[in-house]
C-alpha positions in Angstrom: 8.8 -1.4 -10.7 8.4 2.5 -10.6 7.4 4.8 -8.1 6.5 8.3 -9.1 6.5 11.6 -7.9 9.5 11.6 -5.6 9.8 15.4 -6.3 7.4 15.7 -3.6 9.0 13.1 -1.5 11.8 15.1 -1.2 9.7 18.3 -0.2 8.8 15.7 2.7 5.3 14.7 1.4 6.5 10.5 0.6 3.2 9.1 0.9 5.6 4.9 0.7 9.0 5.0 2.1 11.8 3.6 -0.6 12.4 0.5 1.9 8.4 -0.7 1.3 9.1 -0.1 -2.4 11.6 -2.3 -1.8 9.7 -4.6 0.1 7.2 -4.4 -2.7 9.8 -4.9 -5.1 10.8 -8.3 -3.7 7.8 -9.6 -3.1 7.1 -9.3 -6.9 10.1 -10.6 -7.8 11.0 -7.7 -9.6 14.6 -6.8 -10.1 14.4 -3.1 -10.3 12.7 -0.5 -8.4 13.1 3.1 -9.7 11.9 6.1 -7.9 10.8 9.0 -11.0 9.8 12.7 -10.9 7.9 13.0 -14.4 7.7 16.7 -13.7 11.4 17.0 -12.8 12.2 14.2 -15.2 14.7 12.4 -12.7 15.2 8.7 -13.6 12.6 8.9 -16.2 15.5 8.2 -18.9 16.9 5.4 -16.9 13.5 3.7 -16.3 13.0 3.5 -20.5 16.2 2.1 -21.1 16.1 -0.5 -18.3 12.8 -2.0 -20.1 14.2 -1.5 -23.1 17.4 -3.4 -22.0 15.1 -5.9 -20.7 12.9 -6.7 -23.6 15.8 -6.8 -25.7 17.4 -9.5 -23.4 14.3 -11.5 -23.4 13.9 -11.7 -26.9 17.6 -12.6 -27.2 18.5 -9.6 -29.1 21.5 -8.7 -27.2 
């Protein structure tokens, strides 16, 4: 799961704290939650290789 545009959480406009992402997170059964700035490009990286990683698991390539 990914939540976007924490460059303006950290300017103090978070419209969902990180602990309901995490809430969310769990309730989905997801096993990741990133937080991403596309404008800043923080995590961005991070997120792609995760799914990558993941499909690549799935489809017993690694």
């Amino acid at each position: 799961m990914v939540g976007n545009k924490i460059d303006l959480a950290n300017q103090g406009n978070r419209e969902i704290g990180l602990q309901d992402g995490e809430s969310f997170k769990n309730e989905l059964n997801s096993n990741l939650y990133f937080e991403t700035s596309a404008k800043e490009g923080n995590q961005i990286e991070k997120v792609f290789e995760s799914i990558t990683l993941s499909i690549l698991k799935a489809s017993n390539k690694i």
